[in-house]
Structures are given as structure tokens and as C-alpha cells.
C-alpha positions in Angstrom: 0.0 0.0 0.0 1.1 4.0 -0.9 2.3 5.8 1.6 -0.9 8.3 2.3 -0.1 12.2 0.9 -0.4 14.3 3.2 0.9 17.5 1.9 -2.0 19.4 0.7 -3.1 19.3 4.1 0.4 20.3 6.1 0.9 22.8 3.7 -2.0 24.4 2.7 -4.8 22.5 5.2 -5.9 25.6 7.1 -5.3 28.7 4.3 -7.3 26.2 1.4 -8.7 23.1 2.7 -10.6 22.4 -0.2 -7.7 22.7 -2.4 -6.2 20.7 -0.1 -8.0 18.0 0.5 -8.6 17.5 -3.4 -4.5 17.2 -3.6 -3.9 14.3 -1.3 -7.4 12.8 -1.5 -8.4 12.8 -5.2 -5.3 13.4 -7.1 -2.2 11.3 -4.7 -5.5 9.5 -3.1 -7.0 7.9 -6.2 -5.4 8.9 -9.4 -2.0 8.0 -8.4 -3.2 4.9 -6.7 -4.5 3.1 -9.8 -1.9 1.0 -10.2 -3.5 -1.2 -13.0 -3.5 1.6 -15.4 -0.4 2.8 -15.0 2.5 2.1 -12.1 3.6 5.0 -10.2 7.2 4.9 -12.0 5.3 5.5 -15.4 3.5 8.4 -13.7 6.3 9.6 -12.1 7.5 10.1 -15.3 4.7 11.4 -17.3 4.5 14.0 -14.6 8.1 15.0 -14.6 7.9 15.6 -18.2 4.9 17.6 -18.2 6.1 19.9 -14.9 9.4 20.1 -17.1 8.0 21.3 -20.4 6.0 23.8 -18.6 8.8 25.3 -16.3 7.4 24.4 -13.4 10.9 23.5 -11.8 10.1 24.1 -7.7 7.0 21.1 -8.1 9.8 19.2 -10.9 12.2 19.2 -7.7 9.7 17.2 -5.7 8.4 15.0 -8.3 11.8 14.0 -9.3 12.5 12.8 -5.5 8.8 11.2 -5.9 10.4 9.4 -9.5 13.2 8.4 -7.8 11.3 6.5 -4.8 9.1 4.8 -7.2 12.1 3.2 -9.4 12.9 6.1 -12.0 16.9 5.9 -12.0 19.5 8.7 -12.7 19.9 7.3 -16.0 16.5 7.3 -16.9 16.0 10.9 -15.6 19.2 11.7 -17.5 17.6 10.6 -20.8 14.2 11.8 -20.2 15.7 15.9 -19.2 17.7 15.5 -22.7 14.6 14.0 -24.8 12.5 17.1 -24.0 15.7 19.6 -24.3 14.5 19.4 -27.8 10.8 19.9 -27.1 10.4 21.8 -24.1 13.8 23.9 -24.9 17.4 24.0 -24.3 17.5 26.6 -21.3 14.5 24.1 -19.4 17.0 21.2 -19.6 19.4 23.2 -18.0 17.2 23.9 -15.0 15.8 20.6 -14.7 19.4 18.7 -14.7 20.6 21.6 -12.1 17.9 19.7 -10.1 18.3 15.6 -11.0 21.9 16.4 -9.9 20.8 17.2 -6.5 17.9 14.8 -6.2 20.4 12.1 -7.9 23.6 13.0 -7.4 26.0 10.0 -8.3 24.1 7.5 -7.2 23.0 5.0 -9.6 
């Protein structure tokens, strides 16, 4: 079983409960948690593309720790930064591998 997100509510639980509650209940609670449509390394790296190619770098830094607990390696995250250099653009890959070398680092 997932560990249960719970940081909609420590962060934002008394300013936006609502908002809140829909992040770890709905989005971590249930749409990460079917597994039998797609494992949480696949969505781990679904999502790290699309917070990439959007810029989105301080929620990329957390969901590249997330991809690394669920399987994603350094290599993988390597390859993935470099396949959307050429989408997402050049000075986005540079951002994104500033962060994959601090989640990462030289670990394997």
C-alpha cells in the first residue's frame, strides 16, 4: 500500500482546505493509486515531463525525488531531461538537470 499524501493538508490544510483535500485525496489518493492503469514509475515520469516542459521547476524538484522512490533511475531521468531539451527547450534542460543532480547526485 502507498504511503498516504499528506501535503496538501500540512501545507496548505488551514489557508485552502478544499484545495487541499482535493491534492492528497483525489489526485495522490486515487489517481495515483490506480496502479492497474499505470505504475507509479510511469507516472512519475509522465508527470516530470509535463512539470518540465511547462517550467514548473520548484513542483519538478519534488516529483523528481517522488520518480526516484518509485524506481525512475539517474539514468532514466538523465535521458528523459535530454529527450525534452528538444521539445520543451534548451534553457528548461538546463534547470531541470541543475535539479536531477541534487535529487540524484552519483548514485546510480
Amino acid at each position: 500500500m502507498a504511503k498516504k499524501q499528506t501535503a496538501g493538508r500540512d501545507q496548505l490544510g488551514e489557508f485552502a482546505p478544499q484545495f487541499a483535500a482535493l491534492n492528497d485525496d483525489v489526485l495522490f489518493g486515487e489517481v495515483w493509486a490506480r496502479e492497474d492503469e499505470l505504475s507509479p514509475r510511469d507516472r512519475s515520469l509522465i508527470t516530470c515531463a509535463a512539470l518540465m516542459a511547462q517550467g514548473l521547476f520548484p513542483q519538478l524538484e519534488a516529483h523528481m525525488r517522488i520518480a526516484r522512490d518509485n524506481g525512475v533511475t539517474r539514468t532514466e531521468m538523465v535521458a528523459l531531461i535530454t529527450h525534452l531539451a528538444f521539445y520543451a527547450g534548451w534553457p528548461k534542460a538546463w534547470s531541470a538537470f541543475g535539479l536531477a543532480k541534487d535529487v540524484y547526485g552519483d548514485a546510480e
